[in-house]
C-alpha positions as CSV (number, residue, x, y, z in Angstrom):
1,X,57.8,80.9,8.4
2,X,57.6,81.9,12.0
3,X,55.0,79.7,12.9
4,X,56.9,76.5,11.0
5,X,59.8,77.8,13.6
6,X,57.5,77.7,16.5
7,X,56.7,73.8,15.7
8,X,59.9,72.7,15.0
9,X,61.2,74.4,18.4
10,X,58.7,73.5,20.2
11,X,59.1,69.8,18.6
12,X,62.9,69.7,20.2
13,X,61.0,69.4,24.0
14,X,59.1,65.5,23.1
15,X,62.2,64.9,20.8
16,X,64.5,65.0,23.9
17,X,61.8,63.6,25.9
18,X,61.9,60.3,24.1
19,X,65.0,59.9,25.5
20,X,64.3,60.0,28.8
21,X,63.9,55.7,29.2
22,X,67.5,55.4,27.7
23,X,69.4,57.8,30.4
24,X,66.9,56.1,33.0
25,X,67.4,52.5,32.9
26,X,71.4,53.1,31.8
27,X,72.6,55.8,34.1
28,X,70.2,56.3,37.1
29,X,69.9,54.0,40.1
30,X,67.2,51.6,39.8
31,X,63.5,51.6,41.9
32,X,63.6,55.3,42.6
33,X,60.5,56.4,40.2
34,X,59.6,59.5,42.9
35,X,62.9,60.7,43.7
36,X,64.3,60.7,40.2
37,X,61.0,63.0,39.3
38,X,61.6,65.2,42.3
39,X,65.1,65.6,41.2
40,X,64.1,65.9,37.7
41,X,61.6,68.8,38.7
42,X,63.3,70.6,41.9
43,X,67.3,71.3,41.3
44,X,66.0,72.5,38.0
45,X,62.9,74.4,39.2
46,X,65.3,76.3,41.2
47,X,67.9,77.1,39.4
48,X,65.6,78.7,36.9
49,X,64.5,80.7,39.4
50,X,67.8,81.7,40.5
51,X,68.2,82.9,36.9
52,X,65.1,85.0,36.7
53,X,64.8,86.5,40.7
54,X,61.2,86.4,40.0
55,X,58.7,84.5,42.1
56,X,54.9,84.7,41.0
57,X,53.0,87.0,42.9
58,X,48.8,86.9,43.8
59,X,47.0,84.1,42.3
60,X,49.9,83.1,40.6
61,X,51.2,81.1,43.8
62,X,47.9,78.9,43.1
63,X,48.3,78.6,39.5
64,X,51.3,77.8,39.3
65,X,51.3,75.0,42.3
66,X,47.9,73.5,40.2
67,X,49.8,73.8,36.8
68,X,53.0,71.9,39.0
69,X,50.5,69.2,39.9
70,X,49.1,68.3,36.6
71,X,52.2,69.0,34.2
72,X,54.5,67.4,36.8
73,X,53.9,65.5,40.1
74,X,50.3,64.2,39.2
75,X,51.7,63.4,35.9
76,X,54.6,61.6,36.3
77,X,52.9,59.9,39.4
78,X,50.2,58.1,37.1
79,X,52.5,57.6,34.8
80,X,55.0,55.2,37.2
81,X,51.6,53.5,38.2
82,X,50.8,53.2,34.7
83,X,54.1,52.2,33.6
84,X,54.5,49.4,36.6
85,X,51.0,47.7,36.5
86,X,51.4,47.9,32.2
87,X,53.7,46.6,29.9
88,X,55.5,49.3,28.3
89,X,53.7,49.3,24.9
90,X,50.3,49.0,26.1
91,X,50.9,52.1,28.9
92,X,52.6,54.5,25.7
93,X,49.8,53.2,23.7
94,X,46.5,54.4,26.5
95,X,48.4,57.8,27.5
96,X,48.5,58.4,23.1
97,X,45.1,59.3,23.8
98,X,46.0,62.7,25.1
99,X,46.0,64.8,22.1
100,X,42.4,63.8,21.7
101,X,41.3,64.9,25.2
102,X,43.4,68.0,24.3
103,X,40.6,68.4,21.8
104,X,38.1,68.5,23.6
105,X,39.8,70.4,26.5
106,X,40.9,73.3,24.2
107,X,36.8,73.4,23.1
108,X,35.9,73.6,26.8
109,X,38.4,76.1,28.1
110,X,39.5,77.6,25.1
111,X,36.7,77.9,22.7
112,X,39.0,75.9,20.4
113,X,37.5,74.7,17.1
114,X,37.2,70.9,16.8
115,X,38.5,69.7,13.2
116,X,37.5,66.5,11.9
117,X,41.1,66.3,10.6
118,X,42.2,66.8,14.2
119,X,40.3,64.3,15.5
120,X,41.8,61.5,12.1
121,X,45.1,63.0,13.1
122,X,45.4,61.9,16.7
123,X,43.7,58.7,16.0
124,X,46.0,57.6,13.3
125,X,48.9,58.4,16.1
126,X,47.7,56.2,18.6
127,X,47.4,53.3,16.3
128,X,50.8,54.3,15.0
129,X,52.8,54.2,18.8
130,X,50.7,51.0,18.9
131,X,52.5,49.6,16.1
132,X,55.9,51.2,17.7
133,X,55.7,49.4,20.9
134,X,52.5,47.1,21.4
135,X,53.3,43.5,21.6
136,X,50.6,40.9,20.7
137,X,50.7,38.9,23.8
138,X,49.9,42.5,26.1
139,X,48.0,42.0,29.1
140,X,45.6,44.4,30.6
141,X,45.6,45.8,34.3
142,X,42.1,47.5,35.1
143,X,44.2,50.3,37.6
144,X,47.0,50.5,35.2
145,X,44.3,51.4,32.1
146,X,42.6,54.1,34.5
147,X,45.7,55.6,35.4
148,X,47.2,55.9,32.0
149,X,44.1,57.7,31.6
150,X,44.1,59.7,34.3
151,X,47.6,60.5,33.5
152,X,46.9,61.6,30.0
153,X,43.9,64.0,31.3
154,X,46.3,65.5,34.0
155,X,49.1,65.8,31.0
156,X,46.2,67.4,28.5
157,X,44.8,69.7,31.4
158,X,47.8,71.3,32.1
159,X,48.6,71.8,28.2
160,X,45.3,73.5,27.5
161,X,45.6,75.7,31.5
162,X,48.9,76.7,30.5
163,X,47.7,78.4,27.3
164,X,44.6,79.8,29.2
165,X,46.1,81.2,32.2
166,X,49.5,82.9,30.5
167,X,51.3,85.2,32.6
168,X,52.9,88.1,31.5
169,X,56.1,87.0,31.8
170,X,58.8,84.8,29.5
171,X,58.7,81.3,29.4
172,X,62.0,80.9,31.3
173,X,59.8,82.6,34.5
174,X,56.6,80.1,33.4
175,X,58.9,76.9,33.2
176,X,60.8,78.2,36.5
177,X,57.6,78.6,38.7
178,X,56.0,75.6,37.8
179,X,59.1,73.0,37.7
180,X,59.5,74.5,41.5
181,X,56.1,73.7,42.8
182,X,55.9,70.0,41.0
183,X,59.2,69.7,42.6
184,X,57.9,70.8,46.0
185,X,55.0,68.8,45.6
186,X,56.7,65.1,44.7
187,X,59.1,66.2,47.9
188,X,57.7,64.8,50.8
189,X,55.8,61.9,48.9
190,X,59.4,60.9,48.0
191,X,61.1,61.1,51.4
192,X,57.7,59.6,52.8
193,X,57.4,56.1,50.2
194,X,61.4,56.0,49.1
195,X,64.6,54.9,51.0
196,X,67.7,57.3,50.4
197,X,69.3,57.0,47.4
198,X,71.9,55.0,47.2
199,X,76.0,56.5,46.7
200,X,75.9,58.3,43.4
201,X,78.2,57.0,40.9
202,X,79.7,59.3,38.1
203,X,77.2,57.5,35.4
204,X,74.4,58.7,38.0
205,X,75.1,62.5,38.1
206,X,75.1,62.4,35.0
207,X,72.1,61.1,34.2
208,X,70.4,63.5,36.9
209,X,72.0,66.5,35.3
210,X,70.7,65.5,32.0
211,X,67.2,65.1,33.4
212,X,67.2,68.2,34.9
213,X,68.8,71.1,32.6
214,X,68.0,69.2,29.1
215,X,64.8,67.4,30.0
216,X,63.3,69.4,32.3
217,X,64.3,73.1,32.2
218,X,65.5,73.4,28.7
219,X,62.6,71.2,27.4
220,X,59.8,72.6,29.1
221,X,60.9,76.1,28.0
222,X,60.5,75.2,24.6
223,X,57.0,73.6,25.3
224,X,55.6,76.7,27.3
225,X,57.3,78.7,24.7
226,X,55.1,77.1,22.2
227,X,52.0,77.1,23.6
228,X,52.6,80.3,24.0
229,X,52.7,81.0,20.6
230,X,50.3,77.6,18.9
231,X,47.4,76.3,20.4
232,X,47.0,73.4,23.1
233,X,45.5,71.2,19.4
234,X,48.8,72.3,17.8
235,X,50.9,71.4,20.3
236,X,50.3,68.5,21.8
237,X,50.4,65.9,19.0
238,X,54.4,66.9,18.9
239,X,54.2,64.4,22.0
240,X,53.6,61.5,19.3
241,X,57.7,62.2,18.6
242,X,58.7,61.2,22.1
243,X,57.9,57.2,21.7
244,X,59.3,57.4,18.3
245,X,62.4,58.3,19.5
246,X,62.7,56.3,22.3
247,X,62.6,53.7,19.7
248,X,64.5,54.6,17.2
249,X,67.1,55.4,20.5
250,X,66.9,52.1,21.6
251,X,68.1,50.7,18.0
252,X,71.1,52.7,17.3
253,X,72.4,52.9,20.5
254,X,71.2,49.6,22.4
255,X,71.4,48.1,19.3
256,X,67.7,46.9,20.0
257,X,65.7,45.4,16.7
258,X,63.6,47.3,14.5
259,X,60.7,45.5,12.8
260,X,59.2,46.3,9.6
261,X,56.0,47.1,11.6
262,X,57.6,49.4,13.6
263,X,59.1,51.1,10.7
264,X,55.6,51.4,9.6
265,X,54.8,52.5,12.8
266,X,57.2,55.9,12.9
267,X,56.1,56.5,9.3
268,X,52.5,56.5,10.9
269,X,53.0,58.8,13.6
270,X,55.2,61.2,11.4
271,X,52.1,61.2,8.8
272,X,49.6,62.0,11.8
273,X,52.1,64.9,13.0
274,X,51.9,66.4,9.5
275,X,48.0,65.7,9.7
276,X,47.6,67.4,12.7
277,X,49.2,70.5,11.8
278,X,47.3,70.6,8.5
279,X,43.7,70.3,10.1
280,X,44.5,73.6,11.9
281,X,43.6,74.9,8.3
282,X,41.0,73.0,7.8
283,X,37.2,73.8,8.1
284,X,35.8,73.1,12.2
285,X,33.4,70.2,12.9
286,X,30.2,71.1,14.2
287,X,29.5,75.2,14.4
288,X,30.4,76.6,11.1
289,X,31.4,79.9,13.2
290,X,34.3,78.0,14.6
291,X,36.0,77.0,11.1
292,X,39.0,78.5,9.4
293,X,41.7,80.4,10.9
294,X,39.9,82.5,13.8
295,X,41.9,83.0,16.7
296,X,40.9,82.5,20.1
297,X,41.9,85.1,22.8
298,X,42.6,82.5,25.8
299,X,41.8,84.1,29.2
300,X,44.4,84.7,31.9
């Protein structure tokens, strides 16, 4: 029961997520991608931290500016390249492939068994975003691929670092120290490559404030919270339900059309959630040691 909790709170965070290309392109200023990160990450960053009066101490400066970078400013950075040199569907589609390099991650760092269900799981929901949002007439940019990919390995590294290196502290802290330093990281590469915003219009602090208490700071608690609690494997195929909701967003409030292969499409990705979460019961590929339930005590 606790650990069906866990996933369903910790699904709320790509739930909310999925919403993030609705409040963009309706209530935020246009050709901004930098800025509206950095004011995603930073007000919220900092309020947190205003909340907790804890700042990290030791080698928790460094770890939590490197877990800033690839959960955050790295991140989102590949992702606007991604998401200008790609059509839409075919840059959701290549950054999909992040609960597989997960996988292997979570071996790597973690120790993490590799299921063959696992490994079904996350391929079945990359074929189902593809159905979501792929277009048949999709053209292919060679830098747009590599930093989809990129993107997805920055995304995936931070996942599986933030369940290695756990401080001893809540979430709130983890969330607050991290969303600071991505902040303070996409600061001066904003101010440096975007003009000023333009006058804020009601419509526009609103969609900031959205961005940054509910899908910033109240999202990325419940993500550190979870992986926290589930490992990286676990986790990170939740991320399936952030392109499914976009979608299903854009039809009942854009009014936007849903094919019958789209349909089939959520149904796909919901299956390979399901999936995913039932190959963490399943035997491990490979080294027989590794199968079953055994936990793995993640280093700090």
């Amino acid at each position: 029961m606790n650990r069906n909790f866990d996933l369903l709170l910790t699904a709320i965070a790509p739930a909310i997520w999925g919403s993030t290309y609705l409040v963009t392109t309706q209530l935020l200023p246009a050709g901004y991608p930098l800025t509206v990160a950095m004011l995603r990450a930073l007000p919220a960053g900092l309020l947190l931290l205003a909340i907790v009066r804890r700042l990290p101490h030791g080698v928790w400066w460094l770890k939590s500016f490197v877990l800033g970078a690839l959960n955050f400013s790295v991140f989102w950075w590949l992702l606007f390249i991604s998401a200008y040199r790609l059509p839409g569907g075919v840059a959701a589609t290549v950054g999909a492939v992040q609960p597989l390099i997960v996988i292997v991650l979570a071996r790597l760092l973690l120790g993490s068994p590799i299921r063959s269900l696992s490994i079904v799981a996350a391929i079945a929901g990359i074929g189902g975003v593809a159905l979501l949002i792929l277009t048949p007439n999709a053209t292919l940019d060679p830098i747009g691929i590599v930093a989809g990919i990129a993107g997805a390995f920055s995304m995936a590294a931070g996942t599986v670092l933030s369940r290695r290196w756990r401080p001893a502290v809540s979430p709130l802290t983890f969330t607050a120290w991290q969303l600071t330093a991505g902040g303070l990281l996409l600061l001066p590469v904003a101010l440096l490559l975007e003009p000023p915003l333009p006058h804020l219009t009601g419509a526009n602090i609103l969609g900031f404030t959205y961005l940054g208490l509910i899908g910033a700071a109240l999202t990325y608690i419940l993500w550190f919270r979870g992986l926290s609690r589930l490992e990286p494997s676990v986790v990170s195929p939740l991320g399936f339900l952030s392109p499914t909701t976009a979608v299903i967003l854009g039809w009942v409030v854009l009014g936007q059309q849903l094919s019958p292969m789209q349909m089939f499409g959520i149904v796909i990705v919901l299956g390979s959630v399901w999936l995913s979460q039932r190959a963490q019961q399943a035997p491990a590929a490979g080294n027989p040691m590794l199968g079953g339930n055994q936990a793995v005590t993640p280093k700090r």
